[in-house]
N, CA, C and O atoms as a printed pandas DataFrame, in Angstrom:
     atom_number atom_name residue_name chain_id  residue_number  x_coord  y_coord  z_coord
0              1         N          UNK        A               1  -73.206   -6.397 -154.534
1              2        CA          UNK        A               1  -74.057   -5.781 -153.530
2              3         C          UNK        A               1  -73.822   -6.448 -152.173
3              4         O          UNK        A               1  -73.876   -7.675 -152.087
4              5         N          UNK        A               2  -73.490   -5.468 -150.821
5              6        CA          UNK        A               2  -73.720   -6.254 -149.887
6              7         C          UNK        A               2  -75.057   -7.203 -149.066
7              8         O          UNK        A               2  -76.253   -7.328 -149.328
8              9         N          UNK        A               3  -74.400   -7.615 -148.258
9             10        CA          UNK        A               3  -76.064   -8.539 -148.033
10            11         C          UNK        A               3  -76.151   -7.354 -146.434
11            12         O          UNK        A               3  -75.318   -6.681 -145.827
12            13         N          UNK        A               4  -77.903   -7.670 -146.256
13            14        CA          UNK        A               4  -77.662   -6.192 -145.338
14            15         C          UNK        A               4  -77.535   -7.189 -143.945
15            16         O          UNK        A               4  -77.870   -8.372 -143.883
16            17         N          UNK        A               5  -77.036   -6.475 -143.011
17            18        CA          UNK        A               5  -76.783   -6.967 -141.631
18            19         C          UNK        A               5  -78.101   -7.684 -140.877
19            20         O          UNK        A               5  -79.295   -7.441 -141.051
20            21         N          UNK        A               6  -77.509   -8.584 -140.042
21            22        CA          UNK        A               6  -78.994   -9.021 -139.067
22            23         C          UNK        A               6  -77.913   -9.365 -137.382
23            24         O          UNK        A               6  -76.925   -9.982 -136.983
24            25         N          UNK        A               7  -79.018   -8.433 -136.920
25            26        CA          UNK        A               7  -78.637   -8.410 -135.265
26            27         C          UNK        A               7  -79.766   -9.731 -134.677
27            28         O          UNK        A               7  -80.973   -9.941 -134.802
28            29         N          UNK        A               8  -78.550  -10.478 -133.953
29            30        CA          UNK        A               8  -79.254  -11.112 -132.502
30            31         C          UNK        A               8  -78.890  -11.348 -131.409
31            32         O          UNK        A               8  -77.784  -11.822 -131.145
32            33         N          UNK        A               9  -80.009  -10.973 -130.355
33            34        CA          UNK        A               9  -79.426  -10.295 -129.265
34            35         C          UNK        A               9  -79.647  -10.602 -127.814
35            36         O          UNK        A               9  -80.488  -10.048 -127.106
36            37         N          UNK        A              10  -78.918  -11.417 -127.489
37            38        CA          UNK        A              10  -79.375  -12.188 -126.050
38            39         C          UNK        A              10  -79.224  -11.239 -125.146
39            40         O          UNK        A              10  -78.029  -10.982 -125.292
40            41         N          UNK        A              11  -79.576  -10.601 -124.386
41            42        CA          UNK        A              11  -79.670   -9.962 -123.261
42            43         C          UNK        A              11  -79.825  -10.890 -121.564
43            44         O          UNK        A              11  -80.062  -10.461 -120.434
44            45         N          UNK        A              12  -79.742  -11.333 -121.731
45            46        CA          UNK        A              12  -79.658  -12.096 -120.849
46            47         C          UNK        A              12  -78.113  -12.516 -120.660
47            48         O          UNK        A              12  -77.550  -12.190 -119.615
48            49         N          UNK        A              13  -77.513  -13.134 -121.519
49            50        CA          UNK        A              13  -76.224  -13.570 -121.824
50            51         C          UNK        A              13  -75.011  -11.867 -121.952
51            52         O          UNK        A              13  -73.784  -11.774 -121.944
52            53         N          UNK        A              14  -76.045  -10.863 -122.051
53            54        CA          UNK        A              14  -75.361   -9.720 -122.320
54            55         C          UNK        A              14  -74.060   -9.918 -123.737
55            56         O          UNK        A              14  -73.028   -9.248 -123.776
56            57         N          UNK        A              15  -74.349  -10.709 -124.518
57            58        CA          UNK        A              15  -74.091  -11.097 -126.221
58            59         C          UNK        A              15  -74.735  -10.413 -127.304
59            60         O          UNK        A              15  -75.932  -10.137 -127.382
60            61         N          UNK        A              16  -73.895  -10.184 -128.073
61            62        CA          UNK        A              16  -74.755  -10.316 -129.822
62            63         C          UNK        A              16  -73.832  -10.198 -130.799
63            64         O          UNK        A              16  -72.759   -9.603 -130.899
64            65         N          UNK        A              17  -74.753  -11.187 -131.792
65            66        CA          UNK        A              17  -74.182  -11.616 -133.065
66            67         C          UNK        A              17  -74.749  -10.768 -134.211
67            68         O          UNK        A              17  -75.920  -10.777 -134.590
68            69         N          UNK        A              18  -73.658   -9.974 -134.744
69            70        CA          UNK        A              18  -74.437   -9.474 -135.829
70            71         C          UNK        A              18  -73.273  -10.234 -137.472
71            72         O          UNK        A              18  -72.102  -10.260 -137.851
72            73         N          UNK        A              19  -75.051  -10.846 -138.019
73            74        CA          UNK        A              19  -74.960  -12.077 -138.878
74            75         C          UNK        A              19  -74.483  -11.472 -140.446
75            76         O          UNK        A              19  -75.349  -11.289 -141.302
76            77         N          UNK        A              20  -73.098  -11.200 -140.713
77            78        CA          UNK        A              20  -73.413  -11.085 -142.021
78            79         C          UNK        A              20  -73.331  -11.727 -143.282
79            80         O          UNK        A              20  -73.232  -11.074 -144.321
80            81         N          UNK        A              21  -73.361  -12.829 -143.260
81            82        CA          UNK        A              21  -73.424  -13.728 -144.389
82            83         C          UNK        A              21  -74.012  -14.970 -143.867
83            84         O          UNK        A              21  -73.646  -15.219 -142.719
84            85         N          UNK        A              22  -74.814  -15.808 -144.387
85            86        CA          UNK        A              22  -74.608  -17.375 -144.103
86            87         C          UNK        A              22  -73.216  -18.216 -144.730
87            88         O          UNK        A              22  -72.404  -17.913 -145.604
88            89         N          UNK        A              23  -73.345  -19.250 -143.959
89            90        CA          UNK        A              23  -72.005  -19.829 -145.021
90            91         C          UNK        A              23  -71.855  -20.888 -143.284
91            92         O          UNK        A              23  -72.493  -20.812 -142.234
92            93         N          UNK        A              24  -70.537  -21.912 -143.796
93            94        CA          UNK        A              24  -70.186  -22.340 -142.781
94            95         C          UNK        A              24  -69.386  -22.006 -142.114
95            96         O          UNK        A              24  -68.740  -21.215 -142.802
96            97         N          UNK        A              25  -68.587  -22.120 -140.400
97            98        CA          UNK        A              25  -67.747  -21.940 -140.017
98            99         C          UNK        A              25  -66.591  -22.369 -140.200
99           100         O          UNK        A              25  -66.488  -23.576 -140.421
100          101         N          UNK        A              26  -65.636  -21.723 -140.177
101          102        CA          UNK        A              26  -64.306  -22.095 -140.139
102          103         C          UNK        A              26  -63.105  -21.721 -138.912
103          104         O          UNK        A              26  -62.484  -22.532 -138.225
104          105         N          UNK        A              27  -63.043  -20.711 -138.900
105          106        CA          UNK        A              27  -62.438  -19.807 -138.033
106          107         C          UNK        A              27  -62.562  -18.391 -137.259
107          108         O          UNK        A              27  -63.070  -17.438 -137.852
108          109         N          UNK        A              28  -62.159  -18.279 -136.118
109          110        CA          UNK        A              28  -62.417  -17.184 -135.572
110          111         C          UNK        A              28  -61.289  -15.910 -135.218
111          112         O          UNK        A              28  -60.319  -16.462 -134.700
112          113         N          UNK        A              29  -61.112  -14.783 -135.283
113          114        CA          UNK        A              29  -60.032  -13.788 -135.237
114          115         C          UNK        A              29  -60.686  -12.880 -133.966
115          116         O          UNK        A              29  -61.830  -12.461 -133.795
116          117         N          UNK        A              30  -59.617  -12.776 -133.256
117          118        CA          UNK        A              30  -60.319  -11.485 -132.049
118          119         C          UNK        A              30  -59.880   -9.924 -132.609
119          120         O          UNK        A              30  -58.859   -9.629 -133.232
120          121         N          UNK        A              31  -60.898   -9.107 -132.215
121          122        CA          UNK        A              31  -60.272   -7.977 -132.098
122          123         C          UNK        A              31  -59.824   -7.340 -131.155
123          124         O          UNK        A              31  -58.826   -6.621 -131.201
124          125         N          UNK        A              32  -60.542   -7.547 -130.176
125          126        CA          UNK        A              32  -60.288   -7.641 -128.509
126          127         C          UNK        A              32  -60.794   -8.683 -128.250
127          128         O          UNK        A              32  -61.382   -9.416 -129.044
128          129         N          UNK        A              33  -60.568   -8.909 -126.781
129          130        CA          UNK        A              33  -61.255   -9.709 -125.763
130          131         C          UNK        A              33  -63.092   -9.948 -125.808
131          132         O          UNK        A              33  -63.764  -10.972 -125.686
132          133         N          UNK        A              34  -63.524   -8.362 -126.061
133          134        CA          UNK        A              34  -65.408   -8.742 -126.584
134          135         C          UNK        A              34  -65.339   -8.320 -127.891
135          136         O          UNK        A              34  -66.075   -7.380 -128.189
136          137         N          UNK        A              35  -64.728   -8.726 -128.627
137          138        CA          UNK        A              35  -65.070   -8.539 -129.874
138          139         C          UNK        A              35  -64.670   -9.394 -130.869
139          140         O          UNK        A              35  -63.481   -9.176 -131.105
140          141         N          UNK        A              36  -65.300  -10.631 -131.853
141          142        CA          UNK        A              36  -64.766  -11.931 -132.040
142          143         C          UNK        A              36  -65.159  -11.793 -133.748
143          144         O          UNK        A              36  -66.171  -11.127 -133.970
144          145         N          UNK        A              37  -64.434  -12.372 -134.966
145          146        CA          UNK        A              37  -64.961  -12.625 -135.841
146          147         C          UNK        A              37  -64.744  -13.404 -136.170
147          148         O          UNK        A              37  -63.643  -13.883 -135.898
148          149         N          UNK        A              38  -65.929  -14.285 -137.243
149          150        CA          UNK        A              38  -65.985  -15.643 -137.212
150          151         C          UNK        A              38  -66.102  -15.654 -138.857
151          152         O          UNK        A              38  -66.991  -14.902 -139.259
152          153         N          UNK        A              39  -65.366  -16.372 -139.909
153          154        CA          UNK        A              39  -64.980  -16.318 -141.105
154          155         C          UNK        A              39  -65.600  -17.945 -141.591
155          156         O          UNK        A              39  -66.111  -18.722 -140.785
156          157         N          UNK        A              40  -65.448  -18.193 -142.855
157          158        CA          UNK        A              40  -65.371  -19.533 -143.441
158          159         C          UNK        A              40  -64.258  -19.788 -144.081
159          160         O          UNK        A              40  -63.440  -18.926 -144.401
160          161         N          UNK        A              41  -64.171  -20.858 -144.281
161          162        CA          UNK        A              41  -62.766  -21.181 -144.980
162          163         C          UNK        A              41  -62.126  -20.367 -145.837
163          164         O          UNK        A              41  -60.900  -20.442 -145.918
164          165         N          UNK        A              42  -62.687  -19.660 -146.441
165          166        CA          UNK        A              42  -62.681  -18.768 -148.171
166          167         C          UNK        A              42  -62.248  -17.535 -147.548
167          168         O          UNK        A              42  -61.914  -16.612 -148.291
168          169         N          UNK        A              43  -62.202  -17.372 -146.182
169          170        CA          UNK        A              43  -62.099  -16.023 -145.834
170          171         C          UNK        A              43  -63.216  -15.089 -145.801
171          172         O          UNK        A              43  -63.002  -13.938 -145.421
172          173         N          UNK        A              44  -64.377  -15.449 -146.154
173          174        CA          UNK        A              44  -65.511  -14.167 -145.862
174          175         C          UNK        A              44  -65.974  -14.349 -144.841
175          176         O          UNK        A              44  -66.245  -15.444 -144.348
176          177         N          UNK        A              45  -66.179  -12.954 -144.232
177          178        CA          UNK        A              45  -66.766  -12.384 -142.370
178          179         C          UNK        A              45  -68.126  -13.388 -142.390
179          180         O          UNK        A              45  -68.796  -12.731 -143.187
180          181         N          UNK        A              46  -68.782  -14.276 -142.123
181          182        CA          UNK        A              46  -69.730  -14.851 -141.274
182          183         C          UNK        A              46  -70.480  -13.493 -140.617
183          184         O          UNK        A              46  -71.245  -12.695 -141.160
184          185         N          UNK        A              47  -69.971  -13.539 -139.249
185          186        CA          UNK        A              47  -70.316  -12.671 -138.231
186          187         C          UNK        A              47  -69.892  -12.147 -137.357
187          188         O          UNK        A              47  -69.174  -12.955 -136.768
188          189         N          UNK        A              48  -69.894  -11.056 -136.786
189          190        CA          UNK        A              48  -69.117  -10.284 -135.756
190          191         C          UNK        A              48  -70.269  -10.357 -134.272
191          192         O          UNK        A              48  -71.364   -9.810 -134.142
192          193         N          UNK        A              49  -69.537  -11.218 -133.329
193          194        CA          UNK        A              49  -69.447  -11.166 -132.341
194          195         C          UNK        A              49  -69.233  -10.436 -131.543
195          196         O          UNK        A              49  -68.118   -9.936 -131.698
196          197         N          UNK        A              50  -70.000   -9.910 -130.299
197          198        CA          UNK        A              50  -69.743   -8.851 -129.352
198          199         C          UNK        A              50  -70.027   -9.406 -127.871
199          200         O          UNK        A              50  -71.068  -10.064 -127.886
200          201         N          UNK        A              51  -69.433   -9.353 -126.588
201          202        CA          UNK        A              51  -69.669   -9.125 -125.578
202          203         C          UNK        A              51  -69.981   -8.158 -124.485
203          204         O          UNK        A              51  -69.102   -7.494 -123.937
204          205         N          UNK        A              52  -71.158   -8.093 -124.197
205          206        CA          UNK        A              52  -71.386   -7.045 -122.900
206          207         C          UNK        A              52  -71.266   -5.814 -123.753
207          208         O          UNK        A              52  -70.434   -4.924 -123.573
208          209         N          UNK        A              53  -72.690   -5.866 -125.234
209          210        CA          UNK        A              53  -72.828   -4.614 -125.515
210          211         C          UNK        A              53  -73.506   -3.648 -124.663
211          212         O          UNK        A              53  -73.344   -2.457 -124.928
212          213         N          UNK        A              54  -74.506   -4.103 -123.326
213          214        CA          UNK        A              54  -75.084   -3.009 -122.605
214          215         C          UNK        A              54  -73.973   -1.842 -122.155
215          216         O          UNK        A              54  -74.400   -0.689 -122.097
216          217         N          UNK        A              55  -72.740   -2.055 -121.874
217          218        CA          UNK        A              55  -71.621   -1.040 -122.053
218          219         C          UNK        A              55  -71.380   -0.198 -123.203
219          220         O          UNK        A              55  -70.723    0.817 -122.974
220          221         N          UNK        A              56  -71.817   -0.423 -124.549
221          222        CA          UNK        A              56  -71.475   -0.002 -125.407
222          223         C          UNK        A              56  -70.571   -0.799 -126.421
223          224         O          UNK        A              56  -69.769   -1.571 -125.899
224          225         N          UNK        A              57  -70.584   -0.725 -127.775
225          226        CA          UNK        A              57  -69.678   -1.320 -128.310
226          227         C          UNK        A              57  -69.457   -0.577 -129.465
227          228         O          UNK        A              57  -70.054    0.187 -130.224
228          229         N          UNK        A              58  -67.749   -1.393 -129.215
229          230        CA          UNK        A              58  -66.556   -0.148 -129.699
230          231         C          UNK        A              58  -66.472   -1.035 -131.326
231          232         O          UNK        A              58  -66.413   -2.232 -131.608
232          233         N          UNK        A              59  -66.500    0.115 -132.082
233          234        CA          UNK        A              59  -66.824    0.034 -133.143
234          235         C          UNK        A              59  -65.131    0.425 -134.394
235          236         O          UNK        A              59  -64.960    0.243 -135.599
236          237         N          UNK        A              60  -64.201    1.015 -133.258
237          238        CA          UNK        A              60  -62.821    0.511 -133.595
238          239         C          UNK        A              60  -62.313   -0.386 -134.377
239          240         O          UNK        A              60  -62.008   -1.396 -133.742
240          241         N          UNK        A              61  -62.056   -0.460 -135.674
241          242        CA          UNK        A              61  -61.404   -1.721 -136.553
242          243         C          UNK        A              61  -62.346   -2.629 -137.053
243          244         O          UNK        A              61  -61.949   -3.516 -137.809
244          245         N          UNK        A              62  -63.594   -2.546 -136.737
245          246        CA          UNK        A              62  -64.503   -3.345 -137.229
246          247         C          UNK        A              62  -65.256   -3.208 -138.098
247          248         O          UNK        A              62  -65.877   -2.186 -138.392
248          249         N          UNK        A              63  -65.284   -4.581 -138.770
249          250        CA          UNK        A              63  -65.487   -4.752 -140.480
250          251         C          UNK        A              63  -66.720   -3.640 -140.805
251          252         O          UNK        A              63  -67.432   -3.072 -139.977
252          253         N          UNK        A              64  -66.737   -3.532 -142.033
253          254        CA          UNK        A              64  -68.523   -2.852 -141.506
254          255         C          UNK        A              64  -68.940   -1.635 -140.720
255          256         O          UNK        A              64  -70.076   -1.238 -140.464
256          257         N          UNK        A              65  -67.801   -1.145 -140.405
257          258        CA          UNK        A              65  -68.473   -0.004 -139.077
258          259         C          UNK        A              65  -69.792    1.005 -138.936
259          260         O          UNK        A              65  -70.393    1.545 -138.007
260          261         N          UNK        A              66  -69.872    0.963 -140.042
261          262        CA          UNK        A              66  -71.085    2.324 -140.258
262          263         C          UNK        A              66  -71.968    1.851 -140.529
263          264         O          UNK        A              66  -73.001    2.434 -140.201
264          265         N          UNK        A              67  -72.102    0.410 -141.346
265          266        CA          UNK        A              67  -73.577   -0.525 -141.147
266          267         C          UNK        A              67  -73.839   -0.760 -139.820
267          268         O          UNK        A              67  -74.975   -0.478 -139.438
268          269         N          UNK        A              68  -72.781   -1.369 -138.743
269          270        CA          UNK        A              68  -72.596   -1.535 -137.774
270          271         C          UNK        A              68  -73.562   -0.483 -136.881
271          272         O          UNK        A              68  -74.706   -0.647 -136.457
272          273         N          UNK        A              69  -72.770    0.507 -136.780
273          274        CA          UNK        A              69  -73.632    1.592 -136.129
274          275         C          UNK        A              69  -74.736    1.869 -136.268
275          276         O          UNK        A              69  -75.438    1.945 -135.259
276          277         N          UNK        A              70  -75.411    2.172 -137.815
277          278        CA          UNK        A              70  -76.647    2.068 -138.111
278          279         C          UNK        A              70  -77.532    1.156 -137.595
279          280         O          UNK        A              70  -78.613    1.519 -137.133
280          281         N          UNK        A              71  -77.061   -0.402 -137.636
281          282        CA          UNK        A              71  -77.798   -1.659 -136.900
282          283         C          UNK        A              71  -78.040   -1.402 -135.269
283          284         O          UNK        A              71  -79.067   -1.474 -134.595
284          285         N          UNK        A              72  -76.819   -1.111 -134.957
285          286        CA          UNK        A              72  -76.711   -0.893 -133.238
286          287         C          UNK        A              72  -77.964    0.061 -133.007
287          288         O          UNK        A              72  -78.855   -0.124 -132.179
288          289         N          UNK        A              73  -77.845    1.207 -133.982
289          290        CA          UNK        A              73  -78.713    2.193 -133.392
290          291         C          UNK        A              73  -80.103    2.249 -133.510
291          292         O          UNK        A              73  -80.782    3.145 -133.008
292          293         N          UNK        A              74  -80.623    1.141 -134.281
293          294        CA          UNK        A              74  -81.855    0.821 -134.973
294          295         C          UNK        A              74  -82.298   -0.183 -133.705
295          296         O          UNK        A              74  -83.477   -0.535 -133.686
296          297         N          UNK        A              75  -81.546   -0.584 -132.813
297          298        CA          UNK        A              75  -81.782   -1.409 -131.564
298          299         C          UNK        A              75  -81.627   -1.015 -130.532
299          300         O          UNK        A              75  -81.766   -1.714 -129.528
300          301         N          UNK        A              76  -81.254    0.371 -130.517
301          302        CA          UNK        A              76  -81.120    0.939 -129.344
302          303         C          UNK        A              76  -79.781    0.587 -128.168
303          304         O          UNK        A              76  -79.829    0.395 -126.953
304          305         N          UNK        A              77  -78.561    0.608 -129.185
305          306        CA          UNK        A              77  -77.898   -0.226 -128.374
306          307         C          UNK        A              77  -76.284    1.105 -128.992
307          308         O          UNK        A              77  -76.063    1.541 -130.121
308          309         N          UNK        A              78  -75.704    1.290 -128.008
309          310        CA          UNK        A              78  -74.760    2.374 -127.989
310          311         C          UNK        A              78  -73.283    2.186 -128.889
311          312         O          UNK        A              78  -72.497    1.294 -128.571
312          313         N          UNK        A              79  -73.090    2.815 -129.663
313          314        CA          UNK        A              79  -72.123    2.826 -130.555
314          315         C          UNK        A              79  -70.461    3.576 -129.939
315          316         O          UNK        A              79  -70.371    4.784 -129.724
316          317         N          UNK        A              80  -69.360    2.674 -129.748
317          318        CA          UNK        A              80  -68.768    4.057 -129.359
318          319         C          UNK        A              80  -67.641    3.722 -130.307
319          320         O          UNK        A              80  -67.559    2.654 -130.914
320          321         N          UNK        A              81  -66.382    5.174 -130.424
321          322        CA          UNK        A              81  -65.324    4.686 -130.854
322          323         C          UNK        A              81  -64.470    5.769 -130.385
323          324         O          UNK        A              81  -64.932    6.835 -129.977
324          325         N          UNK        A              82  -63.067    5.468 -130.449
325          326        CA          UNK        A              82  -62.436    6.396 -130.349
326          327         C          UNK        A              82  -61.371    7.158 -131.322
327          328         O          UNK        A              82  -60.402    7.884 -131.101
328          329         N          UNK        A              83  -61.890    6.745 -132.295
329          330        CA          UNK        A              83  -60.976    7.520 -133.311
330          331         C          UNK        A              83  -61.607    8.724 -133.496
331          332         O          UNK        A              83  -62.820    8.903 -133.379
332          333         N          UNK        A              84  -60.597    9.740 -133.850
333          334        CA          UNK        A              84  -60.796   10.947 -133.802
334          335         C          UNK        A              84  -61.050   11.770 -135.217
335          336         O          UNK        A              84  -60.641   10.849 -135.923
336          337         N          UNK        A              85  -61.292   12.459 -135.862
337          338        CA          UNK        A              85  -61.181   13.197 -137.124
338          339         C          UNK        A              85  -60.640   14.696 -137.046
339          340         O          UNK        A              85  -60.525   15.365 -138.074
């Protein structure tokens, strides 16, 4: 079973971390420039990092996407992507 997502959300800093596992840090992978993930040694996602979601955030390649969106949108905070169907 997955563990369900937890958003936190500095607005001020124009940041947010959405938390999906506890565990410790190890390493971090970009997907872009605002978009950061942060793993533990073992390889499982920690948390996905975002910058300057008041623009929107692109939801492109990222782990999770549709929990993702669901979370974003439960906060009022804009989902975008550009893949097409």
């Amino acid at each position: 079973m997955k563990r369900r997502l937890k958003l936190e959300h500095d607005q001020e800093a124009d940041a947010l971390a959405i938390i999906v596992r506890p565990g410790e840090f190890s390493y971090t992978t970009e997907l872009d420039d605002n978009r950061l993930l942060d793993y533990d040694s073992a390889g499982n996602l920690l948390e996905i990092e975002v910058l300057y979601p008041s623009l929107g955030v692109n939801l492109d390649g990222m782990p999770r996407a549709a929990e993702v969106a669901e979370l974003l949108s439960r906060h009022g905070i804009k989902a975008l992507t550009t893949t097409t169907h």
